[in-house]
Short mmCIF file of the C-alpha atoms (twelve columns), coordinates in Angstrom:
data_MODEL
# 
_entry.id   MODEL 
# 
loop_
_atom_site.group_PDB 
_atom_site.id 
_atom_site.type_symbol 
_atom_site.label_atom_id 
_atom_site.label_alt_id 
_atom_site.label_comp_id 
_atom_site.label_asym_id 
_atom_site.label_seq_id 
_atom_site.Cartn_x 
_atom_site.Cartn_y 
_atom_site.Cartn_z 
_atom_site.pdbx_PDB_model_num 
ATOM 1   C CA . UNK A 1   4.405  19.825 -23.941 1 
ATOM 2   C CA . UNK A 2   6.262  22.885 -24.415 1 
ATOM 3   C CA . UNK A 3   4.213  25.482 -26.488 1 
ATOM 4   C CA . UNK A 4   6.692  27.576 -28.985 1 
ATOM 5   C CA . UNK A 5   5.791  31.001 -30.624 1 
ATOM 6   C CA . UNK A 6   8.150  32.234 -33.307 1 
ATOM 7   C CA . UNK A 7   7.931  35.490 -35.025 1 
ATOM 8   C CA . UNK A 8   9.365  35.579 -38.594 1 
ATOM 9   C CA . UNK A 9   9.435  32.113 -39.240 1 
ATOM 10  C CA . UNK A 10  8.298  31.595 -42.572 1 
ATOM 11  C CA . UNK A 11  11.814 31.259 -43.832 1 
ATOM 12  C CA . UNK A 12  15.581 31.487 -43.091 1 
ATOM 13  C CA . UNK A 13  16.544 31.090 -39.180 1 
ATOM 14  C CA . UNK A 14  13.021 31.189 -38.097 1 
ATOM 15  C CA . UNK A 15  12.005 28.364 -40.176 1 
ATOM 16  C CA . UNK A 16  14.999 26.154 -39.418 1 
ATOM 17  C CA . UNK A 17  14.280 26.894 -35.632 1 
ATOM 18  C CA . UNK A 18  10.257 26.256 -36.006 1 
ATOM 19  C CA . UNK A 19  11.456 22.766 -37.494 1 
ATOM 20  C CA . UNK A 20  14.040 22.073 -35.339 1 
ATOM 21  C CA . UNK A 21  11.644 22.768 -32.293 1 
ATOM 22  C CA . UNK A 22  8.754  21.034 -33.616 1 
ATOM 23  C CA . UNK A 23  11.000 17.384 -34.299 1 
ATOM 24  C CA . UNK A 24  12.346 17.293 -30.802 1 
ATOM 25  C CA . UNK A 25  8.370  17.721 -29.632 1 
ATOM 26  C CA . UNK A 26  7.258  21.190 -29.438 1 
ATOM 27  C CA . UNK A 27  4.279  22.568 -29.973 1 
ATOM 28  C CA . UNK A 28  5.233  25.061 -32.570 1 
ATOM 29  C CA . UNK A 29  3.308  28.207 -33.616 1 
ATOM 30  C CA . UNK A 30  4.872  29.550 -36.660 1 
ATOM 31  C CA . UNK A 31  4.225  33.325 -36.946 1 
ATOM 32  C CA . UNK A 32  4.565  35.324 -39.893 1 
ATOM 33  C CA . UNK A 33  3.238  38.338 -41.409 1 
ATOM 34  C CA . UNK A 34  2.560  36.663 -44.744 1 
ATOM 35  C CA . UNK A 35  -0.345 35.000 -44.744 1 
ATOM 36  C CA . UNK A 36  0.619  32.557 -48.102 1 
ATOM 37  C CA . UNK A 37  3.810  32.618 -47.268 1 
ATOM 38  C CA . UNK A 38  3.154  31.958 -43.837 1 
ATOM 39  C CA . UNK A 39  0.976  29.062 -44.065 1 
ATOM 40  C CA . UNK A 40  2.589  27.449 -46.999 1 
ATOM 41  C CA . UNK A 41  5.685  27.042 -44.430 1 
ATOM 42  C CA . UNK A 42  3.310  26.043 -41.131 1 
ATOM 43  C CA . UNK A 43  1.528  23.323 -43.432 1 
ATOM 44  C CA . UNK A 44  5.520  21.950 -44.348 1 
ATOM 45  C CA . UNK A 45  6.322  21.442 -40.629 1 
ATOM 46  C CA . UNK A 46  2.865  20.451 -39.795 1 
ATOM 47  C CA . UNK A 47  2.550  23.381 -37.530 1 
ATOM 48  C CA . UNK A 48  -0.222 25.751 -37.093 1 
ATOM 49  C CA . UNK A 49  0.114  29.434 -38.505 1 
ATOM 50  C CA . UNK A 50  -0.496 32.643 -36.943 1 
ATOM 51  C CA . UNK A 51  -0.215 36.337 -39.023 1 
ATOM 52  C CA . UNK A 52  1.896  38.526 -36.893 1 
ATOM 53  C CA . UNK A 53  3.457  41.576 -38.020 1 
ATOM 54  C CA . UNK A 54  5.836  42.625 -35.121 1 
ATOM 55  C CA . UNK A 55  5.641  46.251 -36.423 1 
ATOM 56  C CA . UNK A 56  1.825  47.121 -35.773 1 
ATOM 57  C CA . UNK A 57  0.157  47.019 -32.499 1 
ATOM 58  C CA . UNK A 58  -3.674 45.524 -34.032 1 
ATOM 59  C CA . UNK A 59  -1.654 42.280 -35.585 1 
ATOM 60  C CA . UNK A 60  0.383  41.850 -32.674 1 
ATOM 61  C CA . UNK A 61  -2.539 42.035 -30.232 1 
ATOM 62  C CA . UNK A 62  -4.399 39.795 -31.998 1 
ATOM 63  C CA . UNK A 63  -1.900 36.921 -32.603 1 
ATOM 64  C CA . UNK A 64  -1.546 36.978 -28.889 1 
ATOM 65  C CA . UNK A 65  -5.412 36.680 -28.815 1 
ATOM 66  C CA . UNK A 66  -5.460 33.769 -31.045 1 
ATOM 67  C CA . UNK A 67  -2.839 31.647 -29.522 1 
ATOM 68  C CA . UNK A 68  -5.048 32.238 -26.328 1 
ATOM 69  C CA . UNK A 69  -7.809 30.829 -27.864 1 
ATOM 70  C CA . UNK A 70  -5.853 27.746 -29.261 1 
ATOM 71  C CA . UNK A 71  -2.935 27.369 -26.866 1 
ATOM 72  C CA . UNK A 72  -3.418 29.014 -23.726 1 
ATOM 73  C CA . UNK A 73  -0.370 29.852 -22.894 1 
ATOM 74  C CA . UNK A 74  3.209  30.560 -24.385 1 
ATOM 75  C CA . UNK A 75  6.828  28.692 -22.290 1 
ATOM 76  C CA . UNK A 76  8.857  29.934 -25.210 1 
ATOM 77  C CA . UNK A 77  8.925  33.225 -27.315 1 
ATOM 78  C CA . UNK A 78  11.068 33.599 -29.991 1 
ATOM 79  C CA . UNK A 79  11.244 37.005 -31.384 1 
ATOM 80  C CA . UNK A 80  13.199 36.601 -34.533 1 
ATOM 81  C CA . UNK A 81  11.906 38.845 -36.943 1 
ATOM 82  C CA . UNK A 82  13.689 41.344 -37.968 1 
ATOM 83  C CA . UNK A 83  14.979 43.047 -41.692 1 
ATOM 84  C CA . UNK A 84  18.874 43.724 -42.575 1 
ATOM 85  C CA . UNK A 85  17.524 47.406 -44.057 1 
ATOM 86  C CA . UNK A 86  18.693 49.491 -47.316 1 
ATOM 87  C CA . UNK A 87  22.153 48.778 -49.495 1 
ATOM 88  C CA . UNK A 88  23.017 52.599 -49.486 1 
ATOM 89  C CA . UNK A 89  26.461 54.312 -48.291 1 
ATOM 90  C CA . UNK A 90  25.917 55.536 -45.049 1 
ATOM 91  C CA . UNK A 91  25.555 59.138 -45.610 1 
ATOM 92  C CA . UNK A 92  22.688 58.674 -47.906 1 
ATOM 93  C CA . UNK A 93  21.025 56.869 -45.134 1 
ATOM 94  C CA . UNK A 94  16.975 58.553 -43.914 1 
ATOM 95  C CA . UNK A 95  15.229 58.998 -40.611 1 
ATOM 96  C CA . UNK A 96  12.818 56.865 -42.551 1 
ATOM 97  C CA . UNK A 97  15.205 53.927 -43.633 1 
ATOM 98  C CA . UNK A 98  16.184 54.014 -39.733 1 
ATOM 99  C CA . UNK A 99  12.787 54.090 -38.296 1 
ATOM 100 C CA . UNK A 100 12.235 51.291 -40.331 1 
ATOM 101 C CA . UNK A 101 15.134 48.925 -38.951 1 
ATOM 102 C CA . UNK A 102 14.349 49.777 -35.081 1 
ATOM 103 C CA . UNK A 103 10.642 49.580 -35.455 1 
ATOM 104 C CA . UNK A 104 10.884 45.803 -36.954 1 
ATOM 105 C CA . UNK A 105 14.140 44.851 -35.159 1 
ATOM 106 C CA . UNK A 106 13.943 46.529 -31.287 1 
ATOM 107 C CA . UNK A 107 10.476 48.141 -31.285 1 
ATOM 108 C CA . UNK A 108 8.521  45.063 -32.429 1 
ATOM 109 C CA . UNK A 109 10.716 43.030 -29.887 1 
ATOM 110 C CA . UNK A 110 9.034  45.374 -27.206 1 
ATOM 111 C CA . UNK A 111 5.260  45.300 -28.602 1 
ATOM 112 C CA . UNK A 112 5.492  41.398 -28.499 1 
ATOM 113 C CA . UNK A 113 6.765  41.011 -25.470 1 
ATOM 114 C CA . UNK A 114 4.192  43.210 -24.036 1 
ATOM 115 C CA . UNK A 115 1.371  41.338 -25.822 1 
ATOM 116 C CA . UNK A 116 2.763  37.925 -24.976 1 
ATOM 117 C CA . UNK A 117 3.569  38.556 -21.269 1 
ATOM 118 C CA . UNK A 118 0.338  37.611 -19.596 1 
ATOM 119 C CA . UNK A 119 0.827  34.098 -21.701 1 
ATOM 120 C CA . UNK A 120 4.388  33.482 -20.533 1 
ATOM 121 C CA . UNK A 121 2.914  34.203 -17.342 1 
ATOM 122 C CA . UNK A 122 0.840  31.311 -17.596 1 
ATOM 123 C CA . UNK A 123 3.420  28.473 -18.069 1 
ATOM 124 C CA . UNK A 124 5.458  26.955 -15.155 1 
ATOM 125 C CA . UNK A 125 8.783  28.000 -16.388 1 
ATOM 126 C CA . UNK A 126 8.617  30.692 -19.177 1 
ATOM 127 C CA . UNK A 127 11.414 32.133 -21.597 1 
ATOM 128 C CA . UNK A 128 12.233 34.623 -23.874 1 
ATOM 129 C CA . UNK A 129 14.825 33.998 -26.694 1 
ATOM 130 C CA . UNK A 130 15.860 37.468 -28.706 1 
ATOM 131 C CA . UNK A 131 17.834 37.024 -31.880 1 
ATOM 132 C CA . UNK A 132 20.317 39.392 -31.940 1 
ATOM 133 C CA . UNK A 133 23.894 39.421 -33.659 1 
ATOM 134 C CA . UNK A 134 27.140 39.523 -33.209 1 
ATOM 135 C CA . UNK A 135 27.468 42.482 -35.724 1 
ATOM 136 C CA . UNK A 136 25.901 44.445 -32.949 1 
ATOM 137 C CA . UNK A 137 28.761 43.430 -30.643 1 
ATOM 138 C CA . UNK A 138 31.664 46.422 -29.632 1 
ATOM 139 C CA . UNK A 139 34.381 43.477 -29.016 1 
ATOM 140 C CA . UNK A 140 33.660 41.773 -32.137 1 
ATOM 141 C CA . UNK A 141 33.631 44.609 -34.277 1 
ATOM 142 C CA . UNK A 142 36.654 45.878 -32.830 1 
ATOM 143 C CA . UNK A 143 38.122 42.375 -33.512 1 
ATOM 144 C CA . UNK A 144 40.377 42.447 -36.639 1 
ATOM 145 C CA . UNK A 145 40.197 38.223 -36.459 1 
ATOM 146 C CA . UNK A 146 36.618 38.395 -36.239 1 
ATOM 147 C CA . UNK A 147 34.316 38.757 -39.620 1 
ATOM 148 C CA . UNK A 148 32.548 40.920 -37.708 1 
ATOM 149 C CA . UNK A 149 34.668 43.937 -37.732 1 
ATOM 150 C CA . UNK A 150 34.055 43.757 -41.520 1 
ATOM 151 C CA . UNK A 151 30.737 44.870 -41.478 1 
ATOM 152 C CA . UNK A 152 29.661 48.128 -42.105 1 
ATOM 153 C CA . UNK A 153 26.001 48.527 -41.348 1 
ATOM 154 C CA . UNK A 154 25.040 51.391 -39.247 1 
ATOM 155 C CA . UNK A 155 21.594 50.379 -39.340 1 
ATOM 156 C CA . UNK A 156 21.402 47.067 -38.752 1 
ATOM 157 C CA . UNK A 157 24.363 46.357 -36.472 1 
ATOM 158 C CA . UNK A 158 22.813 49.280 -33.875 1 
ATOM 159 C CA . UNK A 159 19.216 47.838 -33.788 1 
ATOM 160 C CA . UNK A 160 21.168 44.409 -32.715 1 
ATOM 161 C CA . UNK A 161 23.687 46.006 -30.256 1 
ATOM 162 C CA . UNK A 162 19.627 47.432 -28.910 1 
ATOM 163 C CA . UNK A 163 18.359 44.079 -29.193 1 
ATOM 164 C CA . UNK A 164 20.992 42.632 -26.733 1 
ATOM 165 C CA . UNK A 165 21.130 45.364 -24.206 1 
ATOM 166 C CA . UNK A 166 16.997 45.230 -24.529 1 
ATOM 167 C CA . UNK A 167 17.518 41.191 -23.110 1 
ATOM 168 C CA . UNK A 168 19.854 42.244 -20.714 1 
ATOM 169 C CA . UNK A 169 17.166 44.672 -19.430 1 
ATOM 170 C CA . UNK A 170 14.087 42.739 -19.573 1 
ATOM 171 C CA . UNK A 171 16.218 39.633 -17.675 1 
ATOM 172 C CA . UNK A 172 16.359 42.266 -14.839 1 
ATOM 173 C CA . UNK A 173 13.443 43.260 -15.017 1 
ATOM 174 C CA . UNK A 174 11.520 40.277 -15.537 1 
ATOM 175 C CA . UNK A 175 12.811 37.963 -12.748 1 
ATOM 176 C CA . UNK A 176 9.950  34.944 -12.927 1 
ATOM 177 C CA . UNK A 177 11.331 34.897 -16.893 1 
ATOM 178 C CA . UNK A 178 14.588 33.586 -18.402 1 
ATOM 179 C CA . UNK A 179 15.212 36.323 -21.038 1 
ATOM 180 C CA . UNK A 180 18.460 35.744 -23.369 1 
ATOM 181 C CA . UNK A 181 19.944 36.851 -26.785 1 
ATOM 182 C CA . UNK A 182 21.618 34.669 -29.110 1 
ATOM 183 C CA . UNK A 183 24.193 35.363 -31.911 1 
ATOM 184 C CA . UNK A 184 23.489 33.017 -34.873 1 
ATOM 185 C CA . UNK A 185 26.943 33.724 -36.477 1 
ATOM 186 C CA . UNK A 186 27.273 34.567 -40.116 1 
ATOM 187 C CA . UNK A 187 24.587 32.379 -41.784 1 
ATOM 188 C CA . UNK A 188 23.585 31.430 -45.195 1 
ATOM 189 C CA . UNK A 189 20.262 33.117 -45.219 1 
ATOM 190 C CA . UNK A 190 18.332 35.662 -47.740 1 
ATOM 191 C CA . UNK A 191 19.352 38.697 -45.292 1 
ATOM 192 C CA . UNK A 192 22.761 38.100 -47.023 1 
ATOM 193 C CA . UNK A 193 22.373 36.542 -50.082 1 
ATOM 194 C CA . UNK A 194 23.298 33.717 -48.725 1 
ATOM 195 C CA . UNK A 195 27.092 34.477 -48.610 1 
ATOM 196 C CA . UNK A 196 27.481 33.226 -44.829 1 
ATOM 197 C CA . UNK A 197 29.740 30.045 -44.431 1 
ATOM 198 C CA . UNK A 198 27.197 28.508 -41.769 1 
ATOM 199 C CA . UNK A 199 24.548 26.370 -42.333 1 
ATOM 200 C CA . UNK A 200 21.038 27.506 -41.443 1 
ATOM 201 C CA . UNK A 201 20.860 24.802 -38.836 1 
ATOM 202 C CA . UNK A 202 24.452 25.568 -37.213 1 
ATOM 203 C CA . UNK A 203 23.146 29.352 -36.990 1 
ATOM 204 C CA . UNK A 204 19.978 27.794 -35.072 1 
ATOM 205 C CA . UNK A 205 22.000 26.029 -32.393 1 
ATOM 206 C CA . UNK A 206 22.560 28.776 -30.144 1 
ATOM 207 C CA . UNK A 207 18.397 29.406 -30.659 1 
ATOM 208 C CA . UNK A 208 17.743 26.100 -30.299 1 
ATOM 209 C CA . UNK A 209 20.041 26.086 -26.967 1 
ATOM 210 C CA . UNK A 210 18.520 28.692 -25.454 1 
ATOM 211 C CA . UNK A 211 14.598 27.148 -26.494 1 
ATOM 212 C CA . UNK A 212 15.347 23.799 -24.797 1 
ATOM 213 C CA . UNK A 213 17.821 24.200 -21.457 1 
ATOM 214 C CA . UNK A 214 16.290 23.587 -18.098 1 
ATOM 215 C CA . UNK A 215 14.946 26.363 -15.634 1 
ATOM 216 C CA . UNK A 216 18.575 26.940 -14.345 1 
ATOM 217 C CA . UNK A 217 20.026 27.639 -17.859 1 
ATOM 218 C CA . UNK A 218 20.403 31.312 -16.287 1 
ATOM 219 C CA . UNK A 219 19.110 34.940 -17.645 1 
ATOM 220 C CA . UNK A 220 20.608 38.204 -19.450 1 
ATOM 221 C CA . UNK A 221 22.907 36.134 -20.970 1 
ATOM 222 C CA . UNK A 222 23.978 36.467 -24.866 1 
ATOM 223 C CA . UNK A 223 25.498 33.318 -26.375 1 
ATOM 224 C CA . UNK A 224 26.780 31.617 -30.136 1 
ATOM 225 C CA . UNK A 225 26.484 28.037 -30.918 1 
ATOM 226 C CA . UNK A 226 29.805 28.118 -29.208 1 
ATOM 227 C CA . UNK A 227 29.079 29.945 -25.942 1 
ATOM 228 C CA . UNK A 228 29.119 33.056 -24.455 1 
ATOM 229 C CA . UNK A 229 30.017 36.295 -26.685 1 
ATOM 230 C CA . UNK A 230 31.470 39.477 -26.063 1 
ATOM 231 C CA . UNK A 231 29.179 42.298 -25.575 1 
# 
């Protein structure tokens, strides 16, 4: 049985993944940093909760404790959380507002992995699933065809362009560990007011993909429900 932690999966993509997971037989943890909202959601799937907030060490530290109590071990982390930041014009953006973003979106990507490590270590074939974006891609941004290149979020499209070199990194680094990014494509979820033509489950696919292929799916790679993406 394959044993699937999620961070930020009370709602939105997170959700739709823990559900997705859970019907074709996982063992899903849902993880969430609130606690209502977080096991309103867990007792919908029929999953078990666990409070995480990706952004301070002491909740971090002891979801990994818990799901080694309960679990034992971790084959899939999915660190999903993450927060679209302020609606302000860019030169009214704060060191604050940005220290925000990266701490939730690329630092608390880095404090989970670190905390959930000796559990990936534990299964047979462990992997690592970031959810970045393709608004943090240079060739899609720079792509007039691509709804990309209409974004303008300095905030939010950087901490993603970090999330995806961060998987490329760990992937080297971390050879016993298939670590990949996926771009969920412009999705109908509350980070946009729901304004993206996908449907939550076709921005899960690539997620979904990357949960579920075989030891030899490959590492440091960053793909869309479609395939591979420009980086």
């Amino acid at each position: 049985m394959t044993i699937t932690f999620i961070t930020g999966a009370n709602k939105g993509l997170g959700f739709e993944t823990a559900r997705r997971l859970a019907d074709l037989g996982h063992t899903v943890v849902l993880g969430a940093r609130d606690p209502e909202r977080g096991r309103a959601a867990a007792e919908k799937l029929g999953v078990r909760f666990v409070r995480i907030d990706v952004t301070d060490d002491a909740s971090v530290t002891a979801a990994a404790a818990d799901v080694a109590a309960h679990e034992g071990r971790v084959d899939v982390l999915i660190n999903n959380a993450g927060i679209l930041g302020p609606h302000v014009p860019a030169d009214e953006l704060t060191t604050d507002q940005a220290l925000e973003v990266f701490q939730t979106n690329v630092v608390g990507i880095v404090r989970v992995t670190r905390a959930f490590l000796p559990l990936l270590r534990r299964s047979a074939h462990p992997a690592i699933v970031n959810v970045s974006s393709g608004t943090g891609s240079f060739a899609l941004t720079h792509d007039p065809q691509r709804v990309e290149s209409t974004v303008v979020g300095p905030l939010y499209t950087s901490s993603k362009a970090a999330v995806t070199m961060l998987t490329t990194q760990y992937a080297k680094a971390l050879p016993g560990i298939r670590v990949n990014a996926a771009d969920p494509g412009y999705t109908a979820t509350d980070l946009n007011g729901h304004s993206g033509p996908q449907t939550v489950t076709e921005g899960t696919d690539a997620i979904v993909t990357l949960a579920t292929e075989g030891a030899d799916g490959g590492t440091g790679r960053f793909i869309d429900r479609f395939g591979p993406v420009p980086w």
